[in-house]
VMD Tcl script that draws the C-alpha trace (Angstrom):
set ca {
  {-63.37 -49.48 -50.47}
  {-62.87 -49.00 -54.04}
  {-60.61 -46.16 -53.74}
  {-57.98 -48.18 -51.31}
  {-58.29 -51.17 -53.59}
  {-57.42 -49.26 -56.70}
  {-54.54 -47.37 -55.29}
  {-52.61 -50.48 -54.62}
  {-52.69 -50.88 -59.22}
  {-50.94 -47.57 -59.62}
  {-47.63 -47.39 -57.95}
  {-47.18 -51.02 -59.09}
  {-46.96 -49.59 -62.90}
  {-44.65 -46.87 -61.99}
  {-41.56 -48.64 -60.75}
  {-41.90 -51.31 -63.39}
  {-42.10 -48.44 -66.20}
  {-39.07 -46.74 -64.39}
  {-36.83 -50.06 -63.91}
  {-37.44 -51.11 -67.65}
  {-36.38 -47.43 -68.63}
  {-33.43 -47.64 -66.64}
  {-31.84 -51.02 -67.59}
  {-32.79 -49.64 -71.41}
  {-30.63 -46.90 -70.92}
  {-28.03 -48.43 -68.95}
  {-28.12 -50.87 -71.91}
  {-27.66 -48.28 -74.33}
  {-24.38 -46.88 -72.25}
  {-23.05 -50.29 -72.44}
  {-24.01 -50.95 -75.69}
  {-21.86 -47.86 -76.49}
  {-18.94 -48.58 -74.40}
  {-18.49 -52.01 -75.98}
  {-18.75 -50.48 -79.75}
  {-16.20 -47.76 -78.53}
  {-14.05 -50.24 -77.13}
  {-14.25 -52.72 -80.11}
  {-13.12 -49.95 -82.53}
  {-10.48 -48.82 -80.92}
  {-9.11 -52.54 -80.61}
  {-9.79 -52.83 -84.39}
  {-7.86 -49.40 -84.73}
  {-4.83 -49.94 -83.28}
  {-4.77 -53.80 -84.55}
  {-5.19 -52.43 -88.21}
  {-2.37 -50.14 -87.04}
  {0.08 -52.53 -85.97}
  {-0.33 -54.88 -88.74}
  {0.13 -51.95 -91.20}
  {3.51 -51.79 -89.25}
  {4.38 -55.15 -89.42}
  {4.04 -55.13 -92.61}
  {5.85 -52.60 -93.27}
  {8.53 -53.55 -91.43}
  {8.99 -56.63 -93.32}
  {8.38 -55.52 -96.36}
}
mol new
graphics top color blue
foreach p $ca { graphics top sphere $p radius 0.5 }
foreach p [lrange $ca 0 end-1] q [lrange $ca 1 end] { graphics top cylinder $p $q radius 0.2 }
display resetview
């Protein structure tokens, strides 16, 4: 009996330790995306108000 009782325990860690790792890196990729995103938008802003003023100077 203690065999089949303790079995049960183990594959219950697994999956938890496995889903946690995967929304951490899925996390991590958006985490990324967002930075890579927000620089560019503060890239080409910084760019076009360089122009503008420029352009009206």
């Amino acid at each position: 009996m203690q065999p089949g009782l303790d079995m049960p325990s183990q594959p219950q860690k697994i999956p938890l330790f496995l889903r946690f790792k995967e929304r951490s890196v899925s996390g991590a990729f958006v985490a990324l995306t967002v930075l890579a995103m927000v620089g560019w938008i503060y890239l080409l802003s910084s760019m076009f108000a360089r122009f503008v003023l420029w352009f009206f100077s």
